[in-house]
N, C-alpha and C positions, 0 to 999 in steps of 0.2 A: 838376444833375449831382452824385451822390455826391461827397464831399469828403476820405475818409478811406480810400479803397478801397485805398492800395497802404501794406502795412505796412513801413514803414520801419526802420532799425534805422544809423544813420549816425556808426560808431563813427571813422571819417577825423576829422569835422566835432569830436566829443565828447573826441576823446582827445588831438587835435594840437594845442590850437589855438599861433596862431603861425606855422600849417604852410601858411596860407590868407590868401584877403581873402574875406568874407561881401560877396556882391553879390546884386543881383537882377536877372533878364531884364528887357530890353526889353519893349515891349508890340509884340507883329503886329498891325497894321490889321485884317488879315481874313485869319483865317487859314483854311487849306482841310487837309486831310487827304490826302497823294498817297498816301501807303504805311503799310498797319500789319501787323507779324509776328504775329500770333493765335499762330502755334504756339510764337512767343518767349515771350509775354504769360502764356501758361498756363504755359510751363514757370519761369516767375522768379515765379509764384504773386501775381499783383498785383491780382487779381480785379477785372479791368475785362469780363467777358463783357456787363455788362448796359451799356456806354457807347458810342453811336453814334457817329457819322462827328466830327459835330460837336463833341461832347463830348470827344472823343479830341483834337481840332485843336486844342483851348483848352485842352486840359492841355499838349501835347508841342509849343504855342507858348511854354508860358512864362506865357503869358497868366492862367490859373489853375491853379497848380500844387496837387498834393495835400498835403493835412494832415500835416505830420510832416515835409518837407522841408525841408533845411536848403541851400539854391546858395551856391557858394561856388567860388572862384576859383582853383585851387591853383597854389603857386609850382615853377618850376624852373627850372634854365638848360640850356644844352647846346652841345653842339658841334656846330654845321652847317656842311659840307663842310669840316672839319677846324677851324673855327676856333673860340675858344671867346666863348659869347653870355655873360656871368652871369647877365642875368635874360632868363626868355623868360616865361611862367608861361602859364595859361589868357589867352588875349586874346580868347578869342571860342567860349570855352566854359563852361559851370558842371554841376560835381555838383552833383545836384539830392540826391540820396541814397544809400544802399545798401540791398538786400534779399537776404536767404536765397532760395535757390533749391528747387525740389521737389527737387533729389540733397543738399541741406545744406552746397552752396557760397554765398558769398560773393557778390555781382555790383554795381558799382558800375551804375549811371543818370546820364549826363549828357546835357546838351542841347550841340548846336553849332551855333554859328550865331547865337548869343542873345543879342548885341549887346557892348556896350562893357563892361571888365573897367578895373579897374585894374593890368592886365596888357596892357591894348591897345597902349598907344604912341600910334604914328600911325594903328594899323586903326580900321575901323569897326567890328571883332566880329558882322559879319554871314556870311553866306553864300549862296551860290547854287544854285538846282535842280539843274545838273549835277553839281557836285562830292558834294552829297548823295546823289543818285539811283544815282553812282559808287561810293561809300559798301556804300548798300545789296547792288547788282552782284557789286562784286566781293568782300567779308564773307561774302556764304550765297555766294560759287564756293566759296572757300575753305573754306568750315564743310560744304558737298557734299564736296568732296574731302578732308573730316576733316582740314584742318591748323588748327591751334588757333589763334582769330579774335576778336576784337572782332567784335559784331556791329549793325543796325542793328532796333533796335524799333517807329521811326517818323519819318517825313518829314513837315514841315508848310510849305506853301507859305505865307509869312508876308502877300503882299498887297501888301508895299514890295520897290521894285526896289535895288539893290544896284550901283554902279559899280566898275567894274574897266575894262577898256577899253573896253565899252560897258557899256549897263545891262543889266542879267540879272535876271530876276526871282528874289526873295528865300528862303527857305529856312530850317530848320532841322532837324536829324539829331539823332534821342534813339540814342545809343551807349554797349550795353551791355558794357561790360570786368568782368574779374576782377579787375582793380582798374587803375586811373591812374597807378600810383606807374612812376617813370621813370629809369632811369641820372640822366639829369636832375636829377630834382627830390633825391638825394645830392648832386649837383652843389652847386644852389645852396645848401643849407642848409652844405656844407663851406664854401663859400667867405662865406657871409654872415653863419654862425650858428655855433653853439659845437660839439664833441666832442659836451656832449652830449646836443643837440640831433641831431644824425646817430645816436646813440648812439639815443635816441628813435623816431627817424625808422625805425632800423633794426630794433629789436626790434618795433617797430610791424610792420616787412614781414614779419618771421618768424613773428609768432606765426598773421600772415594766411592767409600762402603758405607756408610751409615750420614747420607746428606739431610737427615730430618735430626740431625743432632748437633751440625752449624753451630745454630743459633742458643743452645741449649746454654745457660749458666752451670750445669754442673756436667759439660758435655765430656769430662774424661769418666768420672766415674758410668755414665752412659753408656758410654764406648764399652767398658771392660765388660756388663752387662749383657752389651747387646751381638760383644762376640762369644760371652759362656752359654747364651740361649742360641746361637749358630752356631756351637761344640756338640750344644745339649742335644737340638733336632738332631744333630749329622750320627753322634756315637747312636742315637737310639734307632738309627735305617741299620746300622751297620750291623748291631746286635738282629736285629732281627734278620739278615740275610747270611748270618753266621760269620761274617768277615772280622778276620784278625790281619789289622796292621803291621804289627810285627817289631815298629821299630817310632813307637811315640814320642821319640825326642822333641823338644820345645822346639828347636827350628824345624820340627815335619806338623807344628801343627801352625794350620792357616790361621789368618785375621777373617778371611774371606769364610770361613766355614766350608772350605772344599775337601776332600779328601783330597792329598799331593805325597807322591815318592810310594813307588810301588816296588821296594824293592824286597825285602823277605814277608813278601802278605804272602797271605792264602786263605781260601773260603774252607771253614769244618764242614768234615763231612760227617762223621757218626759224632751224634754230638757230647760232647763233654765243657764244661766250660772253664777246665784248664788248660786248654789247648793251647799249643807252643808247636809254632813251625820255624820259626826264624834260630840258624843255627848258632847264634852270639848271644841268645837270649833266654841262659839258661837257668836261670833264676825264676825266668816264670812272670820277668816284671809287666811284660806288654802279652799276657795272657789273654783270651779270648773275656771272664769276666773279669779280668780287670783291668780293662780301657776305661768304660766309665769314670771309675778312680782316677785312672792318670790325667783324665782329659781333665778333672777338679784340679790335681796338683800340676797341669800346666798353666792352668788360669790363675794359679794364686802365682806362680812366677811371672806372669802378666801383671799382675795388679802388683806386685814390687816394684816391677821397672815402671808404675804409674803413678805410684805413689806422690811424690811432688807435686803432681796436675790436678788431684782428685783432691786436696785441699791443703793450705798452708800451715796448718795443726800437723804432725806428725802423727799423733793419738787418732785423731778425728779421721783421717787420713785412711789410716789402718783400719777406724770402725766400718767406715764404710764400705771399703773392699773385702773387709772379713765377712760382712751381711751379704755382698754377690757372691761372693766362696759359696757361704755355708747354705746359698738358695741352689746352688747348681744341682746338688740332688734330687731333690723336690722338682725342680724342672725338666730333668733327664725323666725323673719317674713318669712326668706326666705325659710325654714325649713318648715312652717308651711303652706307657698304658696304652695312650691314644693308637700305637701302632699295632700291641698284642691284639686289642679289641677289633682292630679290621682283618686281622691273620683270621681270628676265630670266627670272624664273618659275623659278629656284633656290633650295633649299631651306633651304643654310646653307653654310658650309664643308664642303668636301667633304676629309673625315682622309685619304683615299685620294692626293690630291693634295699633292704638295711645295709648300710654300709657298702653301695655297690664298689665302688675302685678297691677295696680292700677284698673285695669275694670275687672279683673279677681279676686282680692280679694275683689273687693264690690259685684260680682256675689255670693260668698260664702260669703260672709257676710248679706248680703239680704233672702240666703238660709234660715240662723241660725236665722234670724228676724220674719220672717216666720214660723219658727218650732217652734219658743219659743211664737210668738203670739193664735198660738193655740193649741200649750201644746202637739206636734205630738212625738213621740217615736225617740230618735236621730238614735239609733243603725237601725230599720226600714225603717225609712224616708229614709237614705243612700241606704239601699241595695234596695226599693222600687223603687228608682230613676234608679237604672240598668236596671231595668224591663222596664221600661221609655227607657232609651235609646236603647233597642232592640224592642219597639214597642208597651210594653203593658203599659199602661198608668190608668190601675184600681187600682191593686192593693194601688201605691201610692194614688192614688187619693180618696181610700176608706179610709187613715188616717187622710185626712184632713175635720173637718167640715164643711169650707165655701173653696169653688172654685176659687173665682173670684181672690184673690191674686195669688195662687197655677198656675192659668191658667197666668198668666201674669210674672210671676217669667220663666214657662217654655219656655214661647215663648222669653225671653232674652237665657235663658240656650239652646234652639233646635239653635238660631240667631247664639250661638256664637261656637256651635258643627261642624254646615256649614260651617260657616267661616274657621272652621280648618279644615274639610275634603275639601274644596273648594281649598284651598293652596298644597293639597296636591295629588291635581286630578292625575296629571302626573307622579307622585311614588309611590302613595299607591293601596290599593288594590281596585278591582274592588267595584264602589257605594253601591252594593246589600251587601255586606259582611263589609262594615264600621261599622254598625249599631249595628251588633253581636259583634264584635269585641269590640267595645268601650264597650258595656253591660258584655263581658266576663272582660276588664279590669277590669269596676268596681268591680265586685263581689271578684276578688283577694287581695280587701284592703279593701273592707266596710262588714264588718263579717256581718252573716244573725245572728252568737247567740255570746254571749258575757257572763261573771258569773254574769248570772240573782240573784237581793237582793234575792228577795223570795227564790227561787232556792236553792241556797247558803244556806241561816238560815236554811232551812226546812232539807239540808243534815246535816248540823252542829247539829240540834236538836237532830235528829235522833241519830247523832253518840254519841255525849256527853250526850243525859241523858237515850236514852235505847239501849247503845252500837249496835246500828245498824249499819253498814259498806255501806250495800247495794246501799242505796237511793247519798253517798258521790263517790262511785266508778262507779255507774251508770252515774250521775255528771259530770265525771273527763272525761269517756269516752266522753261523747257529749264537752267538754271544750278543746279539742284537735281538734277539728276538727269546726271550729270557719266558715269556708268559706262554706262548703260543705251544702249543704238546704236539709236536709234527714224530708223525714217526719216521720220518726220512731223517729226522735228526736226532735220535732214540739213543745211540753211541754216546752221544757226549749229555747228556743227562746220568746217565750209568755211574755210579758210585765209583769210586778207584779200589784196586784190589786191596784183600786185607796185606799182602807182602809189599803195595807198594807204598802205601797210607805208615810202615813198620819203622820203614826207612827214611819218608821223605822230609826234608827239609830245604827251608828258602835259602837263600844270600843275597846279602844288600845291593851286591851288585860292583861294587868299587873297584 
């Protein structure tokens, strides 16, 4: 096997050190190859086209890593379900490296799953088929439906089984991010390490992620800005495709604004927006509406560990970062407007309208009152409603039990569709062809399938206890292709049963 094929370039490992523990993977008995992204491979330019199954197994074990990589361990702390950890760091993961991408980003490589760190503790630093195979799932749902993801590169079924409550066979996931760096890991270097070492830590994420803010005199308070408004986009995709995290702790939420660690998610299906799948999570804190919230109170634990950078006043310090806090709302909102208004297949604010953003998000917010009053399918209802605005008007109307709201909910939403094709009689397109148009809008943002619960476990069963592949790859196909309405893939759009929806819940995976 070529030994030098992916060019590395690992300015994390070269420029931080201090920031790390240099470790090396475990070794897999025999590793196998379950999953590998070809159209990931090509686009992060790492020119493995000429390495087979095997070849690939024994790289993305760990086993024989390529030339130029530096694994390595990195620290951070965080706060999970409000309380704070100091050290958590990699326990069961290693960057292996970083590479330029074909667009001329950035992409970190690590491996999970890769045994003991000295960031373990008590883990064993392994992992298991399911939680990988989850990984990959639901990463390209999310990367189909264009919200910005971590993704998975490669799965390697390592050969050793893994104890958790029974044995499960063993696993390792190569996860490609924009970078690692984590509320977190500000965290711990505030509380372990010097000014200016944070100070380091931080001009290190800017010059990464945010390189128009260099040269900036007030480039830390910038920074903390410019990653609440890459919280603020990412929770407001997330709300709108029903996704609940599960598990918002300050080291799961990115610098990069990626969604990362898919381990008790799951997408709502009948909607309600208490929704709690994650089974450690019972309180309710990482609730389907209330991520928003937390994503605010993880940015104010950002702007504590920045505090010193964003100015020499202590006072002045805190004004500042309190005025990013208290704008995060306001920015999620408009975020979150901007995206209901293309759900409803509206164009923007309508000038015509008194107080349009205020009668446009109680139209969608009456939607959601509506949906949750009689228990209708979120992901459906949306794309049911396209149908709606091209003229057919059953389909939706078959999810709802009782009419009489549904009927009166529409005739505001048909009121206020007028109203915007009516403003726009004298430059848009001819009356007959509005109707289609807004219907084809809809369908380019309100998926008809999304990774159904059921769906998901029953590939994961499959794979993890009678090595079946088939039902997981069958899965992946339909999960790329999120907008497209194929009735060859009709099964996995299909709601989960109400007895299995009674019972189900995630786990993080550990």
């Amino acid at each position: 096997m070529p030994n030098s094929a992916i060019p590395f370039d690992n300015t994390y490992a070269r420029d931080l050190p201090g920031f790390y523990a240099a470790c090396q993977p475990e070794r897999a008995p025999t590793p196998a190859l379950l999953f590998f992204n070809h159209d990931l491979a090509e686009e992060l330019r790492l020119g493995l086209a000429g390495h087979d199954a095997p070849a690939l197994a024994a790289m993305f074990s760990g086993n024989e890593l390529p030339a130029g990589s530096m694994p390595i361990a990195q620290a951070y702390a965080g706060h999970q379900f409000g309380s704070f950890s100091p050290q958590l760091g990699d326990g069961r993961a290693l960057l292996i490296g970083e590479v330029v991408d074909h667009y001329g980003q950035r992409r970190d490589i690590a491996l999970k799953g890769s045994g003991r760190t000295p960031f373990s503790r008590r883990g064993d630093g392994k992992a298991a088929v399911g939680p990988m195979l989850r990984e990959v799932l639901v990463g390209e749902a999310m990367h189909a439906l264009g919200i910005p993801t971590t993704r998975a590169l490669a799965v390697v079924a390592s050969g050793a089984p893994v104890r958790r409550e029974t044995l499960l066979p063993g696993a390792i996931l190569t996860r490609i991010a924009a970078s690692h760096l984590r509320v977190g890991t500000f965290q711990y270097f505030a509380t372990h390490g010097t000014t200016e070492m944070v100070r380091q830590l931080a001009d290190y994420a800017i010059a990464r992620h945010d390189p128009d803010l260099v040269d900036s005199p007030q480039r830390h308070a910038d920074f903390l800005r410019a990653v609440g408004e890459r919280q603020a986009a990412l929770l407001a995709q997330w709300m709108h495709v029903g996704f609940i995290h599960g598990v918002m702790n300050t080291d799961n939420m990115g610098i990069p604004g990626e969604t990362i660690d898919y381990g008790p998610c799951a997408f709502m299906e009948a909607y309600d927006p208490r929704t709690v799948f994650s089974s450690i999570d019972a309180g309710g804190r990482y609730a389907y509406a209330a991520q928003p919230g937390i994503a605010r109170w993880n940015l104010a634990r950002l702007a504590e560990a920045l505090l010193p950078l964003i100015d020499t006043s202590e006072g002045r310090a805190i004004e500042i970062a309190s005025a990013v806090i208290d704008a995060f709302p306001e920015r999620y909102q408009q975020h979150w407007l901007a995206g209901l208004r293309a759900k409803l297949g509206l164009g923007g604010e309508l000038k015509e309208v008194a107080d349009g953003a205020r009668s446009d998000a109680a139209l969608g917010e009456s939607w959601l009152d509506l949906l949750h009053a009689q228990g209708v399918d979120y992901t459906l209802a949306w794309r049911r409603l396209a149908d709606a605005a091209a003229g057919n008007e059953a389909p939706l109307r078959a999810l709802f039990a009782a009419q009489q709201g549904l009927e009166h909910w529409l005739e505001r939403w048909r009121a206020r569709c007028a109203a915007e094709d009516a403003a726009m009689m004298h430059d848009g397109p001819p009356a007959e062809l509005r109707a289609e148009l807004r219907a084809q809008r809809m369908r380019r943002v309100n998926p008809w399938l999304i990774a159904r619960n059921q769906r998901v476990e029953e590939a994961l069963e499959a794979a993890s206890e009678r090595g079946e592949l088939a039902p997981f790859e069958q899965l992946l196909v339909a999960l790329r292709r999120p907008y497209d309405e194929d009735p060859a893939l009709a099964r996995y759009a299909e709601p989960a049963s109400g007895a299995f929806m009674a019972d189900f819940r995630t786990y993080c995976g550990t």
